[in-house]
RODORO-439119 format. One record per atom (N, C-alpha, C): residue number from 0; residue in one letter; x, y, z. Coordinates in pm, whole numbers, plus 32768, in hexadecimal, padded with zeros to 4 digits. Atoms other than C-alpha are relative to their C-alpha. Layout:
<nodes>
@seq->NUM type->A east->X north->Y up->Z
...
</nodes>
This chain:
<nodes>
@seq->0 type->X east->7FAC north->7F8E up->8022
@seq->0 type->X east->7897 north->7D30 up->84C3
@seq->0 type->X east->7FA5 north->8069 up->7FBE
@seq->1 type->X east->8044 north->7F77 up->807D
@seq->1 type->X east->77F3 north->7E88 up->843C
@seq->1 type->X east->7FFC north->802E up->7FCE
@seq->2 type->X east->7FE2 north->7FEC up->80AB
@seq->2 type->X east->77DA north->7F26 up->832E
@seq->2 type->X east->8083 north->806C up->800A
@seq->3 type->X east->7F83 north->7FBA up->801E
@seq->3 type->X east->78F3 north->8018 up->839C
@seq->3 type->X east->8060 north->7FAC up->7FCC
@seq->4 type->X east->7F71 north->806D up->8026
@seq->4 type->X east->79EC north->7F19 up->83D2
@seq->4 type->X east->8019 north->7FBB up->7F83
@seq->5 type->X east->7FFC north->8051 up->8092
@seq->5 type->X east->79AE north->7E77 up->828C
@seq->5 type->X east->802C north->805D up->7FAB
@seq->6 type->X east->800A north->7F79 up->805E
@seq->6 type->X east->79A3 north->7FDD up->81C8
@seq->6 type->X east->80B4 north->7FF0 up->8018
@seq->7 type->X east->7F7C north->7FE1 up->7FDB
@seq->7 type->X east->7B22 north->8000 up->8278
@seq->7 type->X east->805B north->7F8C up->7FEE
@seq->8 type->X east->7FC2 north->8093 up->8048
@seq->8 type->X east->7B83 north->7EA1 up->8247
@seq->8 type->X east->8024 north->7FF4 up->7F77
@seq->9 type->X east->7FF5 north->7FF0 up->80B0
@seq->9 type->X east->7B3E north->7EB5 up->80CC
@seq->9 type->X east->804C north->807C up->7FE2
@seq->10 type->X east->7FB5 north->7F7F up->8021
@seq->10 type->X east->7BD5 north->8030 up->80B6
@seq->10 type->X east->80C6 north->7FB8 up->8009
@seq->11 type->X east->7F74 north->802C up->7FFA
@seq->11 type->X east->7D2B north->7F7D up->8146
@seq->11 type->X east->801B north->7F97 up->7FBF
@seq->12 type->X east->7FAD north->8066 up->8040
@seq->12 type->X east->7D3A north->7E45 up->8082
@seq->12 type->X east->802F north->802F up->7F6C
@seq->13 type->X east->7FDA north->7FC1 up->8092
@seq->13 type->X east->7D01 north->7F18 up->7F34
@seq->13 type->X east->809B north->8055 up->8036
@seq->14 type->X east->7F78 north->7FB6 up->8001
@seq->14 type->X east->7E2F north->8001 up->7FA5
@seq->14 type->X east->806C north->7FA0 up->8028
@seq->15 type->X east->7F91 north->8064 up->8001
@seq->15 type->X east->7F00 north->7EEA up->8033
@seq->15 type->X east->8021 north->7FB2 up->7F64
@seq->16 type->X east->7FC1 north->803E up->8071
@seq->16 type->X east->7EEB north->7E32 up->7EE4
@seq->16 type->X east->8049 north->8065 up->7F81
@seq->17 type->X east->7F7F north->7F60 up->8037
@seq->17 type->X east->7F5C north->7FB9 up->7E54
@seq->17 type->X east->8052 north->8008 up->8006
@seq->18 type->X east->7F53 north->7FD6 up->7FCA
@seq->18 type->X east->806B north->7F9E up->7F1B
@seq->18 type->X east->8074 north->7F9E up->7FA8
@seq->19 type->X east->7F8F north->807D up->8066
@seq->19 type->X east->80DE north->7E24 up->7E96
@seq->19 type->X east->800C north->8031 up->7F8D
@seq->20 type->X east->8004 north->7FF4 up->8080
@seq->20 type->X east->808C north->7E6F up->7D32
@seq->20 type->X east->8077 north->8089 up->7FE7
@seq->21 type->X east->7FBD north->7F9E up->800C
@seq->21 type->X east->8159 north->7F9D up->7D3C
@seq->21 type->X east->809D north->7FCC up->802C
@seq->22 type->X east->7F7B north->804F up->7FDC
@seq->22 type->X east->8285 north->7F07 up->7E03
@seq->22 type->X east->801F north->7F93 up->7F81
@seq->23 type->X east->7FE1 north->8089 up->805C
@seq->23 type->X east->827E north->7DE2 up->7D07
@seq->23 type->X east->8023 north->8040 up->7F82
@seq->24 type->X east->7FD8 north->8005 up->807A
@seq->24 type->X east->8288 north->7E9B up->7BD5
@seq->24 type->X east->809B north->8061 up->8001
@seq->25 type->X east->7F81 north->7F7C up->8023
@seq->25 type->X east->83B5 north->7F82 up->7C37
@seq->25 type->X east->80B5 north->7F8B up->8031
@seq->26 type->X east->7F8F north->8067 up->7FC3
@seq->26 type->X east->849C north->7E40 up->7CE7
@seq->26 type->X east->8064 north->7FE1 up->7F8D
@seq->27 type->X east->7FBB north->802D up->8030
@seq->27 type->X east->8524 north->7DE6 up->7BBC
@seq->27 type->X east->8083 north->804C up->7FAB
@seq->28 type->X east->7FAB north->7FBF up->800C
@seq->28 type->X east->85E1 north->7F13 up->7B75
@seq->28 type->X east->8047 north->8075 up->805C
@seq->29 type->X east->7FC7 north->7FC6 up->7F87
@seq->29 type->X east->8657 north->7F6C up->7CC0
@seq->29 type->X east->80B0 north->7FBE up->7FF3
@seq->30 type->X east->7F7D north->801E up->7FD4
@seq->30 type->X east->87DE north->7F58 up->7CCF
@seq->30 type->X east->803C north->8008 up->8071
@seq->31 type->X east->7FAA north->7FEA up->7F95
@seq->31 type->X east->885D north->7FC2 up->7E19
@seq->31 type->X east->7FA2 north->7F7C up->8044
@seq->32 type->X east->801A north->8069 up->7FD3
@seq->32 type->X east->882D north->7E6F up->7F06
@seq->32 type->X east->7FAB north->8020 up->8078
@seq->33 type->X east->807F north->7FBF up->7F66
@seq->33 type->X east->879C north->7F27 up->8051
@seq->33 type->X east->7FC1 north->8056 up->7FB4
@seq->34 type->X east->8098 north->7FCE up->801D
@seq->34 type->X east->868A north->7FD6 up->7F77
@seq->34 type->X east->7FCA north->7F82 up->7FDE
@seq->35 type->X east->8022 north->805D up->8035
@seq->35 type->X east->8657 north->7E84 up->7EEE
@seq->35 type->X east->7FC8 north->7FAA up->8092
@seq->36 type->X east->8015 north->804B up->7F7C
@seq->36 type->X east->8655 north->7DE1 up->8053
@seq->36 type->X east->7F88 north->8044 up->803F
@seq->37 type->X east->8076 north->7FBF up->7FD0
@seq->37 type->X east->8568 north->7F10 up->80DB
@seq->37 type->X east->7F84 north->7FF9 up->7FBD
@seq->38 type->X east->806E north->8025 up->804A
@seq->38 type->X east->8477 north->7ED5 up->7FB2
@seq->38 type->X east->7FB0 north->7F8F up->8021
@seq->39 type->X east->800E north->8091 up->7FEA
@seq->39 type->X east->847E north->7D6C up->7FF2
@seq->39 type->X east->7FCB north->7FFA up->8067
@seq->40 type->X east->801C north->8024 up->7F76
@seq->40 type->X east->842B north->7D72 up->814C
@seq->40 type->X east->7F83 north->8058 up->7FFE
@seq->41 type->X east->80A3 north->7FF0 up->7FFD
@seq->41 type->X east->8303 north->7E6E up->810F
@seq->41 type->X east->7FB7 north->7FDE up->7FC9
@seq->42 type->X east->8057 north->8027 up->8045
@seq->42 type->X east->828B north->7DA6 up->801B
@seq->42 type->X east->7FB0 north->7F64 up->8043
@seq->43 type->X east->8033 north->8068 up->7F92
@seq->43 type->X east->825A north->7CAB up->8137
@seq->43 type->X east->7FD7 north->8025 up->804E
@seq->44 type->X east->8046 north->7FD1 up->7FA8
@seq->44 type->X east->81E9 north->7D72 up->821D
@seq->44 type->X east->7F56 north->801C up->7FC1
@seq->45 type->X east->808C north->800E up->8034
@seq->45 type->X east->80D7 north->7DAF up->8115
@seq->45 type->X east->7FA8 north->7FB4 up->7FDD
@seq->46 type->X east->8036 north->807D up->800B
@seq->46 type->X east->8092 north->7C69 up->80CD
@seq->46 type->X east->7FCF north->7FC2 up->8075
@seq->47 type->X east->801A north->800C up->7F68
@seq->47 type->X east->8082 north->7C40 up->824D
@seq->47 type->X east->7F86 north->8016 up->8015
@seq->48 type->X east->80A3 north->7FA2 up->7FAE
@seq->48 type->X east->7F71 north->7D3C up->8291
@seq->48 type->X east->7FAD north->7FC7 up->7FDB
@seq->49 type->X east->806E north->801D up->805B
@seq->49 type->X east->7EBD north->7CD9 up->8154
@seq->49 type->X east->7FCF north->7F6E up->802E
@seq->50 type->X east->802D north->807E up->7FE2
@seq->50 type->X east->7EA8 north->7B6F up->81E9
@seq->50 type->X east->7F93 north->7FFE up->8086
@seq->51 type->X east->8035 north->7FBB up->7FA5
@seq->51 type->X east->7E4D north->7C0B up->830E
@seq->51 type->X east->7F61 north->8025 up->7FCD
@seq->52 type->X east->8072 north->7FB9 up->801C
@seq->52 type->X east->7D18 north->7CD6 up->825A
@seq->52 type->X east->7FBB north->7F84 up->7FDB
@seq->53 type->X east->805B north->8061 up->802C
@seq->53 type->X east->7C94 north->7BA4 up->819F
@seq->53 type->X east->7FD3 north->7FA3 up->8051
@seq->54 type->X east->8029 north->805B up->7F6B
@seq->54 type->X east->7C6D north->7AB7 up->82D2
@seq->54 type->X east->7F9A north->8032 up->8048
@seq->55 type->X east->8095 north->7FC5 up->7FDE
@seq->55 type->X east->7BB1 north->7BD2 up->836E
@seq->55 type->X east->7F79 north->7FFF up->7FD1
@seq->56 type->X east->8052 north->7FEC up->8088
@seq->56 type->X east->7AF8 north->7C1F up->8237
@seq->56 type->X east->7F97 north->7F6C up->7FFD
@seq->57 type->X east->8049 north->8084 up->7FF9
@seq->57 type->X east->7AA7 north->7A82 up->822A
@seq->57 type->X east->7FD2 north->7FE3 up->805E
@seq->58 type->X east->801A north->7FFB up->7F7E
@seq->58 type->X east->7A63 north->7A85 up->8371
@seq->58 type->X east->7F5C north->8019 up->8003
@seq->59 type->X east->806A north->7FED up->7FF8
@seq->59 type->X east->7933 north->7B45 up->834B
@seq->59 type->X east->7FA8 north->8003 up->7F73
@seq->60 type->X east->800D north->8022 up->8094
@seq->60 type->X east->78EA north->7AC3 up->81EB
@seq->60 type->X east->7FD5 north->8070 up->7FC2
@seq->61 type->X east->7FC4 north->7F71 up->803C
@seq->61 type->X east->7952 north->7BEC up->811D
@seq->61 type->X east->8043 north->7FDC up->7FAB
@seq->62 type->X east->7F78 north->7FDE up->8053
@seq->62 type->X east->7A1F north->7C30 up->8003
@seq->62 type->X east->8052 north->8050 up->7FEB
@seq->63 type->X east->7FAB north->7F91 up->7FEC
@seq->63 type->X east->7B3C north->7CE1 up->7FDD
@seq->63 type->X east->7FE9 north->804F up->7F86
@seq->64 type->X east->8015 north->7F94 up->8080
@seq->64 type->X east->7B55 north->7E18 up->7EE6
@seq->64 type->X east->80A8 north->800D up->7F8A
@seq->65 type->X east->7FB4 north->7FD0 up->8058
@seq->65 type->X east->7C43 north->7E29 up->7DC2
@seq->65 type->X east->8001 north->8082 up->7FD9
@seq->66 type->X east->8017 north->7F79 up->8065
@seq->66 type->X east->7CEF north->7F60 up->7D36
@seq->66 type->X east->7FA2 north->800D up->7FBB
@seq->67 type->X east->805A north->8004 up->807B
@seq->67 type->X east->7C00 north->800D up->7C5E
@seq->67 type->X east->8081 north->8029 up->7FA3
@seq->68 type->X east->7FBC north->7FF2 up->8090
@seq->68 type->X east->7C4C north->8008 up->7B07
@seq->68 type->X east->805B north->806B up->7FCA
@seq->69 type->X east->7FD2 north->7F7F up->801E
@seq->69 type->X east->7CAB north->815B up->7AD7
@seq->69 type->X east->806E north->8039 up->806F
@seq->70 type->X east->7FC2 north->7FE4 up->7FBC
@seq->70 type->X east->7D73 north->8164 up->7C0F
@seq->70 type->X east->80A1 north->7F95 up->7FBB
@seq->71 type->X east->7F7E north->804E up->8044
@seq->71 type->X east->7E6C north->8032 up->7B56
@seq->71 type->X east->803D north->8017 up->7F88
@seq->72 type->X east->7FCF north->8011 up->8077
@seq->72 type->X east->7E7D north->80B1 up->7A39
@seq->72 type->X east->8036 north->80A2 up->800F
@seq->73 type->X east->7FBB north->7F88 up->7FBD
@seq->73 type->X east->7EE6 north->8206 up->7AB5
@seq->73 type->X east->80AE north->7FFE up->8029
@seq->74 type->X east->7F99 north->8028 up->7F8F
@seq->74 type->X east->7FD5 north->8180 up->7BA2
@seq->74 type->X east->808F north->7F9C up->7F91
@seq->75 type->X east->7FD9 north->8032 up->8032
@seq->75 type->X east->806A north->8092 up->7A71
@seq->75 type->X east->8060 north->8045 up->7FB0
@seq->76 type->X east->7FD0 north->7FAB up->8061
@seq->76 type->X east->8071 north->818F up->7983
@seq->76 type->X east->8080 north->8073 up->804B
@seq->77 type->X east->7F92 north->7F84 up->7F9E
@seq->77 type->X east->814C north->82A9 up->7A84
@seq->77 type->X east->8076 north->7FB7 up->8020
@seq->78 type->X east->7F78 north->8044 up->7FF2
@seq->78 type->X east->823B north->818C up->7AE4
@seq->78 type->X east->803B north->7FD6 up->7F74
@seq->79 type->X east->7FC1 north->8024 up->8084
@seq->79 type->X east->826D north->8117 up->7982
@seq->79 type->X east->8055 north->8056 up->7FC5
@seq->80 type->X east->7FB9 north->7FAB up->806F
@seq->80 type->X east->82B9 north->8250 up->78D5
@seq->80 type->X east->8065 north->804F up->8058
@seq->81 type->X east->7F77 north->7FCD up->7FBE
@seq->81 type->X east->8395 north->82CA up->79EC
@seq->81 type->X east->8058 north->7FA8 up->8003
@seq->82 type->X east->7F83 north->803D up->8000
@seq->82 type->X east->845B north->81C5 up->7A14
@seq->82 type->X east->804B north->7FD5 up->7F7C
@seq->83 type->X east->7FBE north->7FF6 up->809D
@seq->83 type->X east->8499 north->81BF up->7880
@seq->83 type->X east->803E north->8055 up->7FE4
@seq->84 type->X east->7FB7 north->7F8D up->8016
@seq->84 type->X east->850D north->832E up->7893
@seq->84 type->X east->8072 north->7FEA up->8041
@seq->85 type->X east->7F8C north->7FFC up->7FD2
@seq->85 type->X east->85EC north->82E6 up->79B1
@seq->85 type->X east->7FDE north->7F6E up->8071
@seq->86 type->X east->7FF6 north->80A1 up->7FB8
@seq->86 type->X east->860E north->8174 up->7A24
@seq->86 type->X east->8071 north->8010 up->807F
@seq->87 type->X east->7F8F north->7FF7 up->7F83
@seq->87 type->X east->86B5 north->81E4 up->7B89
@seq->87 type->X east->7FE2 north->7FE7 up->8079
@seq->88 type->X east->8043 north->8001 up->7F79
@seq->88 type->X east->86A9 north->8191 up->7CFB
@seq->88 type->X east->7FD3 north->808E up->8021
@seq->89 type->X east->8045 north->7F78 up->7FB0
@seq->89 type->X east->8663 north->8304 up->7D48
@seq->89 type->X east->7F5D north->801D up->7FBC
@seq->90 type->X east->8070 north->7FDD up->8086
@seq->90 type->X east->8531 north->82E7 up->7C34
@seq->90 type->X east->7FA3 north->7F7B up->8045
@seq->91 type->X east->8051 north->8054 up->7FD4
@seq->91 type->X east->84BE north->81AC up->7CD7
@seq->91 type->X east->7FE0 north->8032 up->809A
@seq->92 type->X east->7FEB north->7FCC up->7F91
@seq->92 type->X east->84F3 north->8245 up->7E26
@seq->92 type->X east->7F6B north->808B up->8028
@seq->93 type->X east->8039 north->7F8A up->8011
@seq->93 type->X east->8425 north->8388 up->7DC8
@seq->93 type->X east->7F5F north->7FAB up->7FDF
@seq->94 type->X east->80AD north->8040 up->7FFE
@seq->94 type->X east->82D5 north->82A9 up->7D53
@seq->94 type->X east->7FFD north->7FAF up->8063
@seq->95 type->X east->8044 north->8052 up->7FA1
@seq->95 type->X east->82DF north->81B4 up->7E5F
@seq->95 type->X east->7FB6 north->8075 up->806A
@seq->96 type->X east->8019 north->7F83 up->7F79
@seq->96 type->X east->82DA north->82FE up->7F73
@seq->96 type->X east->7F7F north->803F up->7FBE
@seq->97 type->X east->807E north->7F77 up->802A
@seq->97 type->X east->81C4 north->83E0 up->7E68
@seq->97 type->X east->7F9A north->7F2D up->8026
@seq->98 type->X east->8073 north->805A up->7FCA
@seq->98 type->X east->80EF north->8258 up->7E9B
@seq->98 type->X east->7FF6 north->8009 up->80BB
@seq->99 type->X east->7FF1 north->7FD6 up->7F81
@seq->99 type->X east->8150 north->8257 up->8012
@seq->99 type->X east->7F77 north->8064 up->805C
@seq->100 type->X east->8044 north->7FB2 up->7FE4
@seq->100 type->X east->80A7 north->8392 up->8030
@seq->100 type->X east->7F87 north->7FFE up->7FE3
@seq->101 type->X east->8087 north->8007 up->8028
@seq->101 type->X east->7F8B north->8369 up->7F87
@seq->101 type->X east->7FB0 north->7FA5 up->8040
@seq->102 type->X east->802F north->8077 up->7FCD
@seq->102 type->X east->7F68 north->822F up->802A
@seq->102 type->X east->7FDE north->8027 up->809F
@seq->103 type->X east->7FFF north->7FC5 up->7F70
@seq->103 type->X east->7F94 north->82D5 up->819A
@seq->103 type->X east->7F75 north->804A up->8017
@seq->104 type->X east->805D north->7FA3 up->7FEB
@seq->104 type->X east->7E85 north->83CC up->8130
@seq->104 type->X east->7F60 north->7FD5 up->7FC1
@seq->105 type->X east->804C north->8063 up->800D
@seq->105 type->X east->7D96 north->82E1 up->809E
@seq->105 type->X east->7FAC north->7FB9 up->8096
@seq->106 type->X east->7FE2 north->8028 up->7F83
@seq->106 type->X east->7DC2 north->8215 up->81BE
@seq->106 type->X east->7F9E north->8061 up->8090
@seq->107 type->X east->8027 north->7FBD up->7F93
@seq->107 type->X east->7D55 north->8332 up->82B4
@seq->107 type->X east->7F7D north->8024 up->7FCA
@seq->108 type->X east->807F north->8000 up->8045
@seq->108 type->X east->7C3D north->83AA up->81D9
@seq->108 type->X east->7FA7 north->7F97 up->8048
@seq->109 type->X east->8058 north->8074 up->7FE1
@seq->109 type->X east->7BAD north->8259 up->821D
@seq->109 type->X east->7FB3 north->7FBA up->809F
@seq->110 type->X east->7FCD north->800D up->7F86
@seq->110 type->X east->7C28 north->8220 up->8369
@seq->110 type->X east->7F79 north->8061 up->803F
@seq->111 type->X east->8039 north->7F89 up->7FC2
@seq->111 type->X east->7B59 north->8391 up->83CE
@seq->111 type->X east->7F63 north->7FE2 up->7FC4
@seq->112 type->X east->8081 north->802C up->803E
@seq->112 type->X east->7A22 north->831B up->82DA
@seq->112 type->X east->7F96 north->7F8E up->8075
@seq->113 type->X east->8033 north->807D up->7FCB
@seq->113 type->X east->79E9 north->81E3 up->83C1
@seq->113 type->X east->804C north->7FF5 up->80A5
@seq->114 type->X east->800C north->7FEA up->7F78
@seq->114 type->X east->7A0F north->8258 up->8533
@seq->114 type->X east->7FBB north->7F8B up->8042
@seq->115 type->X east->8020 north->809B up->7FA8
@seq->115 type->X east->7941 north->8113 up->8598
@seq->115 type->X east->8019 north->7FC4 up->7FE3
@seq->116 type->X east->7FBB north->8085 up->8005
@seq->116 type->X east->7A00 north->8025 up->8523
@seq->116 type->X east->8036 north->7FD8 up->806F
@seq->117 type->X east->7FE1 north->8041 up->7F81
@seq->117 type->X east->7A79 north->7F26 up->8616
@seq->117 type->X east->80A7 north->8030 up->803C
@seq->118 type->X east->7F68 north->7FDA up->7FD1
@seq->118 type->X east->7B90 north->7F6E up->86BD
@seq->118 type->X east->808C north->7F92 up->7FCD
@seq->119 type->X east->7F75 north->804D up->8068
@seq->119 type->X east->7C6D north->7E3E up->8606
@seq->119 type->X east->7FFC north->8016 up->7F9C
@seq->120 type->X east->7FCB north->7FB9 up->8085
@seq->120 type->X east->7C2C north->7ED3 up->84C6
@seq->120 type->X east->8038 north->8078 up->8006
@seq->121 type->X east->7FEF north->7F8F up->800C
@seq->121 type->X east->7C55 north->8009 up->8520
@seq->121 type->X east->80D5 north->7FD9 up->8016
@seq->122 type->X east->7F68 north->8017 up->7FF7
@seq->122 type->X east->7DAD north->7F93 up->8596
@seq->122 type->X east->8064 north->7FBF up->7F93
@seq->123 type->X east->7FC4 north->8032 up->8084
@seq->123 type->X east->7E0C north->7ED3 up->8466
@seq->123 type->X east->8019 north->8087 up->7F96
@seq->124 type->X east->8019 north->7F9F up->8065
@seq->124 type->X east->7DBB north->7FFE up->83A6
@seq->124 type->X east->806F north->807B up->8025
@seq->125 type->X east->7FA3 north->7F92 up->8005
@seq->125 type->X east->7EAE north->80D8 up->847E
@seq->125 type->X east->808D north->7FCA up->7FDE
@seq->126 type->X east->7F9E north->808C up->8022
@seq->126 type->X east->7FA8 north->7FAC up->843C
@seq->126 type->X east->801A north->802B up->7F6D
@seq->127 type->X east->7FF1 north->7FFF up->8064
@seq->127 type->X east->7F91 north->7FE2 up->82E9
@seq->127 type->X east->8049 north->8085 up->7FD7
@seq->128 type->X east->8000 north->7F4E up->8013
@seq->128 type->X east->7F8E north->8196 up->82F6
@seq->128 type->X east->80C5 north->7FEC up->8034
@seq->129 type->X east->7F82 north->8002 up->7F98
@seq->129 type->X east->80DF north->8137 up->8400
@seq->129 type->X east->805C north->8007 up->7F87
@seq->130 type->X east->7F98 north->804E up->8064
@seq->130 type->X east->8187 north->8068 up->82EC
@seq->130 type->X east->801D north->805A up->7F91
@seq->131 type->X east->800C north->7FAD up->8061
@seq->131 type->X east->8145 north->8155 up->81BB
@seq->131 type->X east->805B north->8088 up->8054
@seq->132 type->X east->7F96 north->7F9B up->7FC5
@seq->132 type->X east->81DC north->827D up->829A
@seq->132 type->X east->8094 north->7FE6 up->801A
@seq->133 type->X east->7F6F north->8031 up->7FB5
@seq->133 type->X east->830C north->81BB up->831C
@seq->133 type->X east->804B north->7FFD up->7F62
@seq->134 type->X east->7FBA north->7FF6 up->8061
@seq->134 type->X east->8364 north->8144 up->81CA
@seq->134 type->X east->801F north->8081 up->7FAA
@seq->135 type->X east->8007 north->7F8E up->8043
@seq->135 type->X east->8328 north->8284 up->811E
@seq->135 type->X east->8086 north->8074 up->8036
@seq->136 type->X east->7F91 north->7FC9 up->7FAF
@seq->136 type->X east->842F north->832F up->8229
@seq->136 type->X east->806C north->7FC5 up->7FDD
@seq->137 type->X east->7F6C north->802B up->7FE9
@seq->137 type->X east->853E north->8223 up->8204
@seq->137 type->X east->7FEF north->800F up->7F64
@seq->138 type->X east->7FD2 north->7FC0 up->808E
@seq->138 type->X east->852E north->825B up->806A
@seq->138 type->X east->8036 north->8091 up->7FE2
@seq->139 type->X east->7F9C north->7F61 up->8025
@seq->139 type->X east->85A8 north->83B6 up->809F
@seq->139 type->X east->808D north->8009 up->7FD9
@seq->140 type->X east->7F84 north->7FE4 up->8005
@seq->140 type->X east->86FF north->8347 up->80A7
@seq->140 type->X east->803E north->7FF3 up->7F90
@seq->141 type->X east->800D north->800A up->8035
@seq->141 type->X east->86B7 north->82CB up->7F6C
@seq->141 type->X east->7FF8 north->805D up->7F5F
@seq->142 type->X east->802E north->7FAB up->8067
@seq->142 type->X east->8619 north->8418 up->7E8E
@seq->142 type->X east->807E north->8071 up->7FDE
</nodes>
């Protein structure tokens, strides 16, 4: 595997585990049952991919990349103190979609960085960009 694919491999497992960590800390004050069900199910789809990335990743003995530091504690701090001001599905709704995005555009960044990557990362990686867009759309009905 070459050094693209690895560079793009690691770019998506750090943002896939963005995605869980973010889904996880907002689940527990979701009230309506289909945001709760749509959460749930992308938080498997992320767990999916991410199983997905690390297999690759081990594959070509690699490690995967954790958030950086400053990206969790960012991301901790913005969900915390919003959802203390206003603990609501439209408030959980509104940070999953602003991660979403960030995550979509991340994602492509990386994606466009590493043009020779193999063509099954590259596809995992649009797998991932897919998922972050899709969900980000069906939370609208949400904000």
């Amino acid at each position: 595997m070459n050094d693209a694919s690895i560079g793009l491999l690691q770019a998506c497992d750090s943002g896939a585990k963005t995605g869980l960590n973010s889904i996880r800390a907002v689940l527990d004050k979701v009230q309506d049952t289909e945001l709760l069900r749509l959460l749930t199910h992308a938080m498997e789809t992320h767990e999916k991919i991410g199983k997905e990335i690390m297999a690759m990743l081990e594959t070509a003995q690699q490690e995967g990349r954790d958030p950086s530091a400053m990206a969790r504690i960012g991301a901790w701090f913005k969900i915390n103190m919003e959802l203390l001001i206003q603990p609501t599905d439209d408030t959980v709704a509104a940070l999953i979609t602003d991660g979403c995005n960030m995550g979509v555009k991340q994602i492509s960044v990386y994606f466009n960085r590493y043009p020779d990557a193999d063509p099954k990362v590259r596809a995992i990686a649009d797998r991932l960009r897919i998922e972050e867009e899709q969900l980000a759309k069906q939370l609208r009905l949400y904000l």
